[in-house]
N, C-alpha and C positions, 0 to 999 in steps of 0.2 A: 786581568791586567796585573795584579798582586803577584798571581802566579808566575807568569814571566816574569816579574821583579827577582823574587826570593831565587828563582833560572838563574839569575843574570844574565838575563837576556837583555836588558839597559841598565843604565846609571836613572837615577831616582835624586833630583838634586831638589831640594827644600832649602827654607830659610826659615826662622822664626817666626815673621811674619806670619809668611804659609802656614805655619805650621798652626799657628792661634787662627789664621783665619779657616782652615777646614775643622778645627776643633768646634769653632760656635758654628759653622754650618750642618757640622752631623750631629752636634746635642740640638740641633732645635725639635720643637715636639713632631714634624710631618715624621721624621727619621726616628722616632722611639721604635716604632712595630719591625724595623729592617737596621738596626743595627744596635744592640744594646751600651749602657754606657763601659763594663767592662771589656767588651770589642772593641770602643772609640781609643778606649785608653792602652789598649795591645797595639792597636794599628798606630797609635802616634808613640809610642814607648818603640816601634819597631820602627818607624820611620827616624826618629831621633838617632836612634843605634846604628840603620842598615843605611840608610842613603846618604848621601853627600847634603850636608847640610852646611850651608853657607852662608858669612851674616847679611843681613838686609842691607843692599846697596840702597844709597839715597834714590828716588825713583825720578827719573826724568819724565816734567810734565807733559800730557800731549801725544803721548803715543798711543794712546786709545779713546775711544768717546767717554769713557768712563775715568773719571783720574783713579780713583779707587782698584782700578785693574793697570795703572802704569807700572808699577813697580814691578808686578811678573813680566812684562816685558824686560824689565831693568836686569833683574836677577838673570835671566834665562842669556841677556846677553853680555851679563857678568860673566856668567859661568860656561859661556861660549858652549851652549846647550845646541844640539840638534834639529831641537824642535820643542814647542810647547804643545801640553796636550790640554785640552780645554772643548767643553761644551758652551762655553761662554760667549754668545754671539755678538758684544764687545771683540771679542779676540777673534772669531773667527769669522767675524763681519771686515776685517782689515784689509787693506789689497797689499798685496803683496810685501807682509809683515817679516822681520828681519829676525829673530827664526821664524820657519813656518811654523804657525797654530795647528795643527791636527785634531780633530774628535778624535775621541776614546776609540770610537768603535774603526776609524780610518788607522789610530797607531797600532791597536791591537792588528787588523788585518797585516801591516809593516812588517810585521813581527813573527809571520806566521812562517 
């Protein structure tokens, strides 16, 4: 997926938010053995730099079972994004959510 990013084969649009919330999801200890911490900090230093970073729209409540996942909705349809890509079955439990949610492995296929 990284790969076709650096392609530019899409746009890569981030906020702050994102960006602090995949930080404390890949330092937690299950991810030490598969990503170390001078990789976390290359991959968010490269994200900061490469992709469309956007600031955090205020998130409208409600648009997912989770409020904690509203605001990627919010951002995605700030940023009049294509589609979100999420393994997150909050987001991809939605019915017919405004972008579509796509898996990793369903965008990658998109893409090919």
């Amino acid at each position: 997926m990284l790969l076709a990013w650096t392609n530019e084969e899409y746009e890569l649009i981030v906020s702050p938010q994102l960006l602090a919330e995949l930080e404390r999801v890949l330092r937690r200890p299950k991810f030490s053995r598969s990503i170390s911490d001078p990789e976390i900090t290359a991959l968010l230093d490269g994200l900061r730099e490469d992709a469309t970073v956007l600031p955090d729209p205020p998130a409208e409540p409600g648009l997912t079972p989770d409020p904690k996942d509203d605001y990627l909705v919010t951002l995605a349809r700030a940023a009049h994004a294509d589609c979100i890509v999420s393994g997150d079955t909050h987001l991809t439990g939605l019915e017919d959510p405004k972008p579509p949610v796509l898996t990793p492995t369903i965008f990658l296929a998109s893409c090919a």
